[in-house]
Biopython code that builds the backbone (N, CA, C, O; Angstrom):
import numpy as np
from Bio.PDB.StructureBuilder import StructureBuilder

atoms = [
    (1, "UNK", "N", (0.853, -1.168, 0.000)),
    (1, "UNK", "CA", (0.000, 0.000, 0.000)),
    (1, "UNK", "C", (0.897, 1.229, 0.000)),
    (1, "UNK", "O", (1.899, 1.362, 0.703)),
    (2, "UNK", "N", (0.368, 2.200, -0.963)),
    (2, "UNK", "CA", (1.138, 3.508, -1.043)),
    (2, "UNK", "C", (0.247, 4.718, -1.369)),
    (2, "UNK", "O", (-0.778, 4.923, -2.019)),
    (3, "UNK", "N", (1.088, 5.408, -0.638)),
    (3, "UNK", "CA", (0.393, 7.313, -1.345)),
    (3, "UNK", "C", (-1.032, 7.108, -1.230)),
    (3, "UNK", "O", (-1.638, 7.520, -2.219)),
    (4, "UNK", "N", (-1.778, 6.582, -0.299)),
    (4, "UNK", "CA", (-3.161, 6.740, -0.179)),
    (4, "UNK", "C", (-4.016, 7.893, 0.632)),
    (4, "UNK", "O", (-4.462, 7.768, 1.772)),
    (5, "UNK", "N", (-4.113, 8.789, -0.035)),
    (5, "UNK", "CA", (-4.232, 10.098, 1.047)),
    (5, "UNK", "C", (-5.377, 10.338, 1.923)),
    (5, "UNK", "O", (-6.393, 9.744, 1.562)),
    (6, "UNK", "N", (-5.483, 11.038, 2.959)),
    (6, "UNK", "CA", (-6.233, 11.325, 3.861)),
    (6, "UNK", "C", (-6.368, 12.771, 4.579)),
    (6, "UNK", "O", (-5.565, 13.702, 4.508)),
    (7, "UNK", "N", (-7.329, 12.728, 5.136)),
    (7, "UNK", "CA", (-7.622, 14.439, 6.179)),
    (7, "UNK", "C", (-8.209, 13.939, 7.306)),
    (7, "UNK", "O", (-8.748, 12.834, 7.363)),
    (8, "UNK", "N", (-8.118, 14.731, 8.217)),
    (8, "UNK", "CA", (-7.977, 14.043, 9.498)),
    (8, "UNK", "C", (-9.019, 16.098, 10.131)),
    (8, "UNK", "O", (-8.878, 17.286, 9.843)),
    (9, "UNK", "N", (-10.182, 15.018, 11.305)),
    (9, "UNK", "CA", (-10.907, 16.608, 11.679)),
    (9, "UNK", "C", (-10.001, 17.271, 11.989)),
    (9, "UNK", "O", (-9.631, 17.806, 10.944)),
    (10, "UNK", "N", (-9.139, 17.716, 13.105)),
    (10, "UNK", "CA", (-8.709, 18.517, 13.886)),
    (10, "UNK", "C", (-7.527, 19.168, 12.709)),
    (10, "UNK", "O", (-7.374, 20.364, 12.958)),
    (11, "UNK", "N", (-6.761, 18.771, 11.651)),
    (11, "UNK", "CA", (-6.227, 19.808, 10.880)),
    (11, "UNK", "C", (-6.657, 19.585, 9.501)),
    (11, "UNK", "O", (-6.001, 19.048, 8.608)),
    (12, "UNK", "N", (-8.288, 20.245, 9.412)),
    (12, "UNK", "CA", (-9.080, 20.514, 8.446)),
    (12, "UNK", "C", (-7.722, 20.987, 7.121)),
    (12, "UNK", "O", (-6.585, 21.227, 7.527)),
    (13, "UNK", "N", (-7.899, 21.028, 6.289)),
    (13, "UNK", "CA", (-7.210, 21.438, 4.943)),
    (13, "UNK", "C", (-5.992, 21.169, 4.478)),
    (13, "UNK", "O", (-5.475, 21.483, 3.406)),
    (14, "UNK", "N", (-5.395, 20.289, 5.783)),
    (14, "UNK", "CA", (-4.008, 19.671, 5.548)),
    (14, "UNK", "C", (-4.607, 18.250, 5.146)),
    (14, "UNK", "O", (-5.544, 17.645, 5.668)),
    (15, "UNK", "N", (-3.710, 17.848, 3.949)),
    (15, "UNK", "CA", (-3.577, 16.769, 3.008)),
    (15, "UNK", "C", (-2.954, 15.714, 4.024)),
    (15, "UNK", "O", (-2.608, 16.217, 5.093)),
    (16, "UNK", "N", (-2.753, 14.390, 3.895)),
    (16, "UNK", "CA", (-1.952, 13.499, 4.698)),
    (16, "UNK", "C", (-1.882, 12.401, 3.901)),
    (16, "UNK", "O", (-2.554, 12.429, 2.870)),
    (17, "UNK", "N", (-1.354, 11.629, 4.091)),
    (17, "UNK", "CA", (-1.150, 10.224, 3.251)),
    (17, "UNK", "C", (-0.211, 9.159, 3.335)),
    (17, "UNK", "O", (0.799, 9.586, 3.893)),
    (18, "UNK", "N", (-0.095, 7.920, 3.016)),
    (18, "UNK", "CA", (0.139, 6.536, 3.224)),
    (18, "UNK", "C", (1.517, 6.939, 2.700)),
    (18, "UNK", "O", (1.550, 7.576, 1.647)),
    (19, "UNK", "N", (2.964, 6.554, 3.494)),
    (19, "UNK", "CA", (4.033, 6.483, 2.833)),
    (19, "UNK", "C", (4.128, 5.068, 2.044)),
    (19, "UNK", "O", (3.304, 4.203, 2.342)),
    (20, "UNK", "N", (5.094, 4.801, 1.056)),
    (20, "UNK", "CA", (5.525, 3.877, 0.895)),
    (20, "UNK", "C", (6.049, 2.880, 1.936)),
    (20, "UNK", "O", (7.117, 3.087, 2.513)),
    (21, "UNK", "N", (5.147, 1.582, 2.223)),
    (21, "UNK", "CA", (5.771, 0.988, 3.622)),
    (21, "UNK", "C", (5.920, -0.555, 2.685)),
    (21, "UNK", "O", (5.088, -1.000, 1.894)),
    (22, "UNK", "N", (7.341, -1.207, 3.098)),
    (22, "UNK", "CA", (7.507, -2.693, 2.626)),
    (22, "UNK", "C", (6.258, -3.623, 3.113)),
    (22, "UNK", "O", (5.583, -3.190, 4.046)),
    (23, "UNK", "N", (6.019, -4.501, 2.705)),
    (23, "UNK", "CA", (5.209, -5.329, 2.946)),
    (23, "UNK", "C", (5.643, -6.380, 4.005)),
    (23, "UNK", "O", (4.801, -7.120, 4.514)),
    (24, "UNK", "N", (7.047, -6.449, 4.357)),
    (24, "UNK", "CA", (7.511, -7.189, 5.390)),
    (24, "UNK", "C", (7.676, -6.802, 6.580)),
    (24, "UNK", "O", (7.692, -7.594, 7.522)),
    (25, "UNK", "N", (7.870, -5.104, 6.748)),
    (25, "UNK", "CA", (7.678, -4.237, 7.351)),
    (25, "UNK", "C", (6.273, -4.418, 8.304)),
    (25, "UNK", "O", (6.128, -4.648, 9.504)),
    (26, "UNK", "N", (4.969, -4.126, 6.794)),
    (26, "UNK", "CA", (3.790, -4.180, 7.052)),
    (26, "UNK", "C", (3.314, -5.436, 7.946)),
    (26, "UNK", "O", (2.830, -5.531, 9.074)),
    (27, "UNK", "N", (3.601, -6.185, 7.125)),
    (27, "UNK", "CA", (3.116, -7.778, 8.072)),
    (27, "UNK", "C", (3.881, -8.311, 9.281)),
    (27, "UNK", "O", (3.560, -9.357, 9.845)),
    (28, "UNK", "N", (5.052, -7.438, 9.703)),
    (28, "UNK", "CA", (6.051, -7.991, 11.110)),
    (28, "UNK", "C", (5.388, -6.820, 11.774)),
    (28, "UNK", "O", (5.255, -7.225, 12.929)),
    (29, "UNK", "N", (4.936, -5.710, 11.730)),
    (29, "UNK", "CA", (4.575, -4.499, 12.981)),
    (29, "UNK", "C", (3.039, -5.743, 13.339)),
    (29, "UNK", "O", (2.832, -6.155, 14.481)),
    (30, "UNK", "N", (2.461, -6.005, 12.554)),
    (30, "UNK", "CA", (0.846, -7.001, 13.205)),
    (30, "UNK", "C", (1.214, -7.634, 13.824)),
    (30, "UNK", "O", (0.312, -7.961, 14.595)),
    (31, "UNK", "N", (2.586, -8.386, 14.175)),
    (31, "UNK", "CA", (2.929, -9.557, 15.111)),
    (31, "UNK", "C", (3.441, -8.598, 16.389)),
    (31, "UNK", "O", (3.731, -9.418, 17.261)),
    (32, "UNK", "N", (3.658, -7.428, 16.848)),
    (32, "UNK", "CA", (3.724, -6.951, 17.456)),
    (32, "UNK", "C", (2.535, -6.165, 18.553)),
    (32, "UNK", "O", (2.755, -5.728, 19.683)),
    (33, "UNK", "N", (1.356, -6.167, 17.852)),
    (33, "UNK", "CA", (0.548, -5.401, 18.597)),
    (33, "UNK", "C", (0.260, -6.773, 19.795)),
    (33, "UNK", "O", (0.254, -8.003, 19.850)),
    (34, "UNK", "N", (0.026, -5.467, 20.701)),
    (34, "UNK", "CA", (-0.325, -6.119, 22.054)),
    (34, "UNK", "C", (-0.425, -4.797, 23.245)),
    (34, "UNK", "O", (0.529, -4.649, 24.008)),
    (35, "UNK", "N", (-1.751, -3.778, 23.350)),
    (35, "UNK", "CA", (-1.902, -3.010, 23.949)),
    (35, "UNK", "C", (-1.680, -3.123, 25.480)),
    (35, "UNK", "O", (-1.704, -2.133, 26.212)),
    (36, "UNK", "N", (-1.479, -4.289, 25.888)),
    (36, "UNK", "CA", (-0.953, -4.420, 26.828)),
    (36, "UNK", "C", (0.494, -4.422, 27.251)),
    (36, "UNK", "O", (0.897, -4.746, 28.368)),
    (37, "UNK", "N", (1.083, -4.104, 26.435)),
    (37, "UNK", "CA", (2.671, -4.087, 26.968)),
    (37, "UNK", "C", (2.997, -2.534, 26.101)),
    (37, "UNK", "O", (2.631, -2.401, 24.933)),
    (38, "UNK", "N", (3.640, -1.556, 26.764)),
    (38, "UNK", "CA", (3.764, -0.471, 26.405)),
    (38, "UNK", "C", (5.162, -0.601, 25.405)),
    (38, "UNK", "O", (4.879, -0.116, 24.310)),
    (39, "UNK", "N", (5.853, -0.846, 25.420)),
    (39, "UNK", "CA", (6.506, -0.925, 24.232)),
    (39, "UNK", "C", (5.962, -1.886, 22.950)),
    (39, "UNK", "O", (6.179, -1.709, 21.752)),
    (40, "UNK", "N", (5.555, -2.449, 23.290)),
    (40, "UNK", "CA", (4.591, -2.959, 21.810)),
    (40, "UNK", "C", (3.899, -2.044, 21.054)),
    (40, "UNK", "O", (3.944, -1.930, 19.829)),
    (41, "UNK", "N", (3.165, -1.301, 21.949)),
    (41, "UNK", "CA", (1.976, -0.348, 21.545)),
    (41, "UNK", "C", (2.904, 0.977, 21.221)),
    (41, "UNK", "O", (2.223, 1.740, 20.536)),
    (42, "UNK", "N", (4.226, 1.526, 21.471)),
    (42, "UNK", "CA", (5.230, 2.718, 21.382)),
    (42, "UNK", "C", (5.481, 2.489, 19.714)),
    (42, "UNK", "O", (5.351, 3.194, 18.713)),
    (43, "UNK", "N", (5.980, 0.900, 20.035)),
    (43, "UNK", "CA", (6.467, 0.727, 18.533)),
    (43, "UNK", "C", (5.382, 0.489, 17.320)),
    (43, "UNK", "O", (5.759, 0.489, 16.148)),
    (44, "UNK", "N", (4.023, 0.288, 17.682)),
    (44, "UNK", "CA", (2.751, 0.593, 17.098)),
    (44, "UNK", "C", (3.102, 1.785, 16.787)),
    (44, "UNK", "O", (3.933, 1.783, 15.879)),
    (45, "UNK", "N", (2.761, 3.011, 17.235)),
    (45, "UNK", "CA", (2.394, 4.048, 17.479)),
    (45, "UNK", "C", (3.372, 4.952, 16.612)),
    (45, "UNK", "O", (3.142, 6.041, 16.085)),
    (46, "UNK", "N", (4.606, 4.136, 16.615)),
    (46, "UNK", "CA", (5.583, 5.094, 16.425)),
    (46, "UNK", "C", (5.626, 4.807, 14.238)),
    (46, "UNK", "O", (5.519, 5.634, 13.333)),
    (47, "UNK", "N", (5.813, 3.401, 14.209)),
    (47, "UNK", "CA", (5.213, 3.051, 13.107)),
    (47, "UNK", "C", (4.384, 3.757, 12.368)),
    (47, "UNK", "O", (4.701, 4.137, 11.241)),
    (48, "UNK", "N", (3.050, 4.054, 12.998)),
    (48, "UNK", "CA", (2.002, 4.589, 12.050)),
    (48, "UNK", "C", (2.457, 5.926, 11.774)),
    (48, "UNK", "O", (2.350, 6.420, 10.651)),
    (49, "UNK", "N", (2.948, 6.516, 12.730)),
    (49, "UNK", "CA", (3.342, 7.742, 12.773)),
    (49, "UNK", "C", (4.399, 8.176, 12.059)),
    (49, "UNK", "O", (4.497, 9.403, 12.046)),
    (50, "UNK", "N", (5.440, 7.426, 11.302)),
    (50, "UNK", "CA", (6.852, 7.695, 10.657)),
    (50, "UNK", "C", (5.964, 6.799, 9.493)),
    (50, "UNK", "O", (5.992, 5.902, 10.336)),
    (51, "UNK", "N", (5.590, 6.503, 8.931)),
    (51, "UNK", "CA", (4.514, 5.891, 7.680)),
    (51, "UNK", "C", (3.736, 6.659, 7.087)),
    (51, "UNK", "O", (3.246, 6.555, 5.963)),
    (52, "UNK", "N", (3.582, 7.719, 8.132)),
    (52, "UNK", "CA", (2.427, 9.188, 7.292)),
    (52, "UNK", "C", (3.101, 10.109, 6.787)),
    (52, "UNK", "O", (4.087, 10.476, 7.427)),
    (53, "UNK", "N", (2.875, 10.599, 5.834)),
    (53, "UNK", "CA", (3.055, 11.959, 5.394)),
    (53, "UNK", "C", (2.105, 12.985, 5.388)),
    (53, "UNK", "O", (0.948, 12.846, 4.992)),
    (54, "UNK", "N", (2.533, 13.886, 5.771)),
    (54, "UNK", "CA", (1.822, 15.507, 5.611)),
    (54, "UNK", "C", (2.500, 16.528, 4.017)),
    (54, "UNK", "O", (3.606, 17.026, 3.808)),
    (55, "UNK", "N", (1.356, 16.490, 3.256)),
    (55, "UNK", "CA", (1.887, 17.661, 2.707)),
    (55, "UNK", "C", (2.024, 18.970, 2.881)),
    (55, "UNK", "O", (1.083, 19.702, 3.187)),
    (56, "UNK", "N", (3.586, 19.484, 2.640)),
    (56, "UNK", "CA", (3.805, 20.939, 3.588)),
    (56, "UNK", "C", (4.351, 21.978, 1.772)),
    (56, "UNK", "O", (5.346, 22.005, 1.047)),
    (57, "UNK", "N", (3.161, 22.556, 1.794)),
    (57, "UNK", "CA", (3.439, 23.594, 0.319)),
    (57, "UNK", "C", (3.555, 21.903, -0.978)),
    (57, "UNK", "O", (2.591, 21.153, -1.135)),
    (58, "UNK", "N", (4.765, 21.725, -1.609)),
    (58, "UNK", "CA", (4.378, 21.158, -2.549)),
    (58, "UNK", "C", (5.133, 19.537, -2.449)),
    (58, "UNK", "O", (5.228, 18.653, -3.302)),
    (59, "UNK", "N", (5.660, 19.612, -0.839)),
    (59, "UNK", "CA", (6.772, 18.431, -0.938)),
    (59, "UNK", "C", (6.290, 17.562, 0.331)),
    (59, "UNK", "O", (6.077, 18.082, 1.427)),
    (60, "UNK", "N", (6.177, 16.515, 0.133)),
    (60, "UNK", "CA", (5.664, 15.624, 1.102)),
    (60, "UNK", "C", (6.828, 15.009, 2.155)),
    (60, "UNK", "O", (7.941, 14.532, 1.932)),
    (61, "UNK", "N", (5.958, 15.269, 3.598)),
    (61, "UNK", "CA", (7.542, 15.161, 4.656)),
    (61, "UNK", "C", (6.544, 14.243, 5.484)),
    (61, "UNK", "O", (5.351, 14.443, 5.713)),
    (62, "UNK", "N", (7.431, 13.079, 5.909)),
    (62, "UNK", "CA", (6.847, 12.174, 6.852)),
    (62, "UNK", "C", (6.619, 13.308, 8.192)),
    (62, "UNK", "O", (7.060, 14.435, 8.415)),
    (63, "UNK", "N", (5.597, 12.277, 9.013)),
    (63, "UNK", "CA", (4.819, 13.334, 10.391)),
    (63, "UNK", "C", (6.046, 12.816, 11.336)),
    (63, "UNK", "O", (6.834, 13.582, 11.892)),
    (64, "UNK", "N", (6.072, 11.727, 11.408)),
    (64, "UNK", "CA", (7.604, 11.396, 12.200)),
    (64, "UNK", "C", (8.462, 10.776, 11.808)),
    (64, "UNK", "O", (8.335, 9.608, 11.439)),
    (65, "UNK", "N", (9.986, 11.702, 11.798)),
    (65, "UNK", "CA", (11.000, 10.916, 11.321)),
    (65, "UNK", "C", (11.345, 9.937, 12.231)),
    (65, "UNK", "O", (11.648, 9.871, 13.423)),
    (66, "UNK", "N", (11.147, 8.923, 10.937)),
    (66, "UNK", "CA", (12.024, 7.404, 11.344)),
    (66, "UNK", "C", (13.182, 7.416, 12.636)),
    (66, "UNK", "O", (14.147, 8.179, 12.621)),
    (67, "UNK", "N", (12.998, 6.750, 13.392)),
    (67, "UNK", "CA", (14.066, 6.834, 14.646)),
    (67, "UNK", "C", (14.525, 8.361, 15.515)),
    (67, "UNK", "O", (15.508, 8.668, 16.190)),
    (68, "UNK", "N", (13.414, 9.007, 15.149)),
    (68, "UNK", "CA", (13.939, 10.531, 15.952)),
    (68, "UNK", "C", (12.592, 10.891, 16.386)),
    (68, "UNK", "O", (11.517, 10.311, 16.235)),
    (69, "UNK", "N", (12.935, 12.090, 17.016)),
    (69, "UNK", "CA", (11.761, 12.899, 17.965)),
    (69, "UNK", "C", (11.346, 13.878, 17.017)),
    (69, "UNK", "O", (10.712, 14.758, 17.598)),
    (70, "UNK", "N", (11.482, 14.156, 15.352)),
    (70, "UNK", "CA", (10.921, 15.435, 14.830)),
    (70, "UNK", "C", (9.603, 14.920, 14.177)),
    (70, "UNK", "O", (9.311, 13.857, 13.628)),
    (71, "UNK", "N", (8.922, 16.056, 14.438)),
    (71, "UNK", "CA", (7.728, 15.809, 13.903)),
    (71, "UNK", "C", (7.320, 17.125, 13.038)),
    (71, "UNK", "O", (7.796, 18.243, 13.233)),
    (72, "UNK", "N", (6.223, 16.749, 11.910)),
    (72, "UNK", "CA", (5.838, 17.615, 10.831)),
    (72, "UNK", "C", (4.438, 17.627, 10.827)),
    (72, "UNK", "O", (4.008, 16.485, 10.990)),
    (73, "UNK", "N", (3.464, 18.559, 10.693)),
    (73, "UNK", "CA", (3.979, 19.792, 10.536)),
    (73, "UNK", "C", (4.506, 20.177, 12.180)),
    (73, "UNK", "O", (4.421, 19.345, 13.084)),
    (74, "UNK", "N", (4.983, 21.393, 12.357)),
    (74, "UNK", "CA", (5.249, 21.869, 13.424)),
    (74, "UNK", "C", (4.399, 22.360, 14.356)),
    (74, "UNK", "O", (3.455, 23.102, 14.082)),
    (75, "UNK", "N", (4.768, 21.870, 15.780)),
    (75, "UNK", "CA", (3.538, 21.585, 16.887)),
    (75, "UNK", "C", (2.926, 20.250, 16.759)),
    (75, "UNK", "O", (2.484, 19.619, 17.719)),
    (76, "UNK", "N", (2.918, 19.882, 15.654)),
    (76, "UNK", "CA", (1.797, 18.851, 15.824)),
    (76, "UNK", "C", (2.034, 17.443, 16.695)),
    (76, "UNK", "O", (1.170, 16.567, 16.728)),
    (77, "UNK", "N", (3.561, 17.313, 17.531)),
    (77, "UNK", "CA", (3.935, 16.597, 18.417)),
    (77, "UNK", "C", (3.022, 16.726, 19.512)),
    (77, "UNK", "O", (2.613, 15.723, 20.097)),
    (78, "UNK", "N", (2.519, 18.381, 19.971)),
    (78, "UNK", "CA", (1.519, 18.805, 21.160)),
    (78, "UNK", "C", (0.462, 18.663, 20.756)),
    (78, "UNK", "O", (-0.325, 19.042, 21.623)),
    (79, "UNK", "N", (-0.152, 18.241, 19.703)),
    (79, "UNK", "CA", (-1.408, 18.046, 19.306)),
    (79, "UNK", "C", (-1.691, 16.351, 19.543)),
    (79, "UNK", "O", (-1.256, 15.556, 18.710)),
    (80, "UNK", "N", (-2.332, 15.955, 20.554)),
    (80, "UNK", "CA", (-1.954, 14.648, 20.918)),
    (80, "UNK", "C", (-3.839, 14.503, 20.262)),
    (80, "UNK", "O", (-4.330, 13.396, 20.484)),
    (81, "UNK", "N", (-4.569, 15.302, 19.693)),
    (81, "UNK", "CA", (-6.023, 14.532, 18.920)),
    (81, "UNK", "C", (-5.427, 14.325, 17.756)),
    (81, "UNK", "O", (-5.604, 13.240, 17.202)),
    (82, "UNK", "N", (-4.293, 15.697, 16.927)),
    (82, "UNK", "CA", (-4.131, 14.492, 15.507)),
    (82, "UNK", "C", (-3.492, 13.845, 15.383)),
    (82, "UNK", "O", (-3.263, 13.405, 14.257)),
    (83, "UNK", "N", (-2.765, 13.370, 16.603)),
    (83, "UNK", "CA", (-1.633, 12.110, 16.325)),
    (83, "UNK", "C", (-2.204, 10.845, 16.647)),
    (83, "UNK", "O", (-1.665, 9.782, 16.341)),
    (84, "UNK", "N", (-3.459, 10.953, 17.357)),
    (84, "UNK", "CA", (-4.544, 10.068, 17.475)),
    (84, "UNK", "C", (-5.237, 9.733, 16.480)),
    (84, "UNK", "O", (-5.450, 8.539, 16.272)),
    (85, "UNK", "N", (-5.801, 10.837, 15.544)),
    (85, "UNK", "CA", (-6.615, 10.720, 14.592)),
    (85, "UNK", "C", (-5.612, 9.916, 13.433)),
    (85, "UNK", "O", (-5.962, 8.899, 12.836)),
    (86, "UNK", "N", (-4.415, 10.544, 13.276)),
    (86, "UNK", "CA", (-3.432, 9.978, 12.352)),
    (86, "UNK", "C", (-3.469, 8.646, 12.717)),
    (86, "UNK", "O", (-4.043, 7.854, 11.970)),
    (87, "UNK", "N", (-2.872, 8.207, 13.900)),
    (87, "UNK", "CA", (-2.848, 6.822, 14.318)),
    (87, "UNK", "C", (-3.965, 5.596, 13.681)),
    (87, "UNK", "O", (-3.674, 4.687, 12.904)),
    (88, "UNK", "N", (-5.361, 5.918, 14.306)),
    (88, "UNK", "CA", (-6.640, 5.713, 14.250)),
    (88, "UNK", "C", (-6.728, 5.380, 12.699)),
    (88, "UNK", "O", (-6.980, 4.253, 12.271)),
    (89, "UNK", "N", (-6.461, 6.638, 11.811)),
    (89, "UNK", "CA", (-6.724, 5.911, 10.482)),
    (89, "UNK", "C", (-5.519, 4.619, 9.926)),
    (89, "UNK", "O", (-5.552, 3.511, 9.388)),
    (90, "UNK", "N", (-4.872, 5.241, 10.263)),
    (90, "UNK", "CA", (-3.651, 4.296, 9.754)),
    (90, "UNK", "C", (-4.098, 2.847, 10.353)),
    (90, "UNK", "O", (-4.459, 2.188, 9.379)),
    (91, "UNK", "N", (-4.199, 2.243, 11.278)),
    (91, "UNK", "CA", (-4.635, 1.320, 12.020)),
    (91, "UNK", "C", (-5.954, 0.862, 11.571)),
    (91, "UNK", "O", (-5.994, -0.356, 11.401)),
    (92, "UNK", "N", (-6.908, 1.412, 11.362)),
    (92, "UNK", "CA", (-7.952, 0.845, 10.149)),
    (92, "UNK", "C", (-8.108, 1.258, 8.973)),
    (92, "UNK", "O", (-9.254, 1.194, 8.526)),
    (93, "UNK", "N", (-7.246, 1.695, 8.277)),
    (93, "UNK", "CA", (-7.173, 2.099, 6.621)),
    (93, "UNK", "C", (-5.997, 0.959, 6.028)),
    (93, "UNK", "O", (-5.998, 0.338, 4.966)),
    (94, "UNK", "N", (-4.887, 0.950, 7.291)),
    (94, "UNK", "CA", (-3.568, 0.041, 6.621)),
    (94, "UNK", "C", (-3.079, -1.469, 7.528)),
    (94, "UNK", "O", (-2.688, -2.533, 7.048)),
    (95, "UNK", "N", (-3.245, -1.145, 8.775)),
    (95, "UNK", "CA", (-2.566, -1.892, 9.459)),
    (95, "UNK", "C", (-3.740, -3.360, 9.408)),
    (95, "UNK", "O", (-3.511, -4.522, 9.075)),
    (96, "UNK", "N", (-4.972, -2.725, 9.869)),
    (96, "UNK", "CA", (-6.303, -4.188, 9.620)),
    (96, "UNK", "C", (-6.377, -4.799, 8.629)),
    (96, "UNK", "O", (-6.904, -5.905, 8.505)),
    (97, "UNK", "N", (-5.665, -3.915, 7.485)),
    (97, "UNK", "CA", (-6.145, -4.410, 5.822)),
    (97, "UNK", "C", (-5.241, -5.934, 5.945)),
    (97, "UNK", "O", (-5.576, -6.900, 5.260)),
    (98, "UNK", "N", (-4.106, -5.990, 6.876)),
    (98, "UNK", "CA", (-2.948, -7.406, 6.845)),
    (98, "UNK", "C", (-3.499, -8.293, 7.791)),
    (98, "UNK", "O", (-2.808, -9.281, 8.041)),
    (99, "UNK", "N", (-4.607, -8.176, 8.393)),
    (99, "UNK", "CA", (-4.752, -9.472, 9.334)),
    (99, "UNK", "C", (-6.113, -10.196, 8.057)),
    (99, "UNK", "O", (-6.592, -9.524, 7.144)),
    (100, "UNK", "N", (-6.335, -11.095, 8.240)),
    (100, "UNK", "CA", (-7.364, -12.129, 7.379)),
    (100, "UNK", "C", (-8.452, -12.204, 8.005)),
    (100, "UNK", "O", (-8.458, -11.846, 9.183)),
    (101, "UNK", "N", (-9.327, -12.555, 7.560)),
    (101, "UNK", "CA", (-10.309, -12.822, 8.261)),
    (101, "UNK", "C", (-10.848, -13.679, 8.871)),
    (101, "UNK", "O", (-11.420, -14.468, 8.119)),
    (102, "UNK", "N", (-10.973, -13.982, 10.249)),
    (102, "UNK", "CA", (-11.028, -15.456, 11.397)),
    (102, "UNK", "C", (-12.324, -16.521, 11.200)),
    (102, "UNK", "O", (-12.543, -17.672, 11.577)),
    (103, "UNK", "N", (-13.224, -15.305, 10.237)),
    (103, "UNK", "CA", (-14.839, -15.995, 10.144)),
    (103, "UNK", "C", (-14.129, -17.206, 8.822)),
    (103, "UNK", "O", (-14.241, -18.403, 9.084)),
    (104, "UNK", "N", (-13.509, -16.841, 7.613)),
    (104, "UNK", "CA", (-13.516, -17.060, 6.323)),
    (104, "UNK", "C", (-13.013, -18.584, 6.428)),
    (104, "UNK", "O", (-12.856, -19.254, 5.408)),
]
sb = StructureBuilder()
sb.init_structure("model")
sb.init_model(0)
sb.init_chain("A")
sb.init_seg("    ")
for serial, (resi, resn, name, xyz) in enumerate(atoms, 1):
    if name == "N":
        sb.init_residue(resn, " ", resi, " ")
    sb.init_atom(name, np.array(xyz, "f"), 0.0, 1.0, " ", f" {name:<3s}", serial, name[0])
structure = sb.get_structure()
């Protein structure tokens, strides 16, 4: 899955969207969730979050760089509803799309 874009309520008119993520990538972060152990859920979290992009003017910048504390656009580290909302979609737009279905 790639470049699949999105908007999120709380920053109405900002663009967002699906980075390019490997598929081995994709399918080893699902063997990780487990909201019960806080580093499981960090490295969830942190995942969805370095996987998004924000478009800023005409060039697309991930919301969190890979292995660091910067985040894009600016402030939006203190904005803990759209890093939720970001999360939230990513987690049912990308991350659910890799588990199968238990009924089938």
């Amino acid at each position: 899955m790639t470049h699949e874009e999105f908007e999120i309520e709380s920053k109405k008119g900002m663009k967002f969207r699906v980075a390019k993520i490997s598929p081995i990538d994709l399918m080893a972060i699902t063997t990780t969730i487990d909201f019960e152990k806080f580093e499981a859920t960090k490295t969830l979290i942190s995942f969805c979050l370095e996987n998004s992009e924000v478009l800023m003017g005409e060039k697309w910048m991930p919301v969190k760089v890979k292995g660091k504390d910067v985040y894009q656009p600016l402030g939006i580290e203190n904005d803990f509803v759209a890093l939720n909302e970001i999360f939230v979609w990513m987690m049912e737009n990308v991350i659910s799309k890799t588990f199968t279905k238990s009924s089938e």
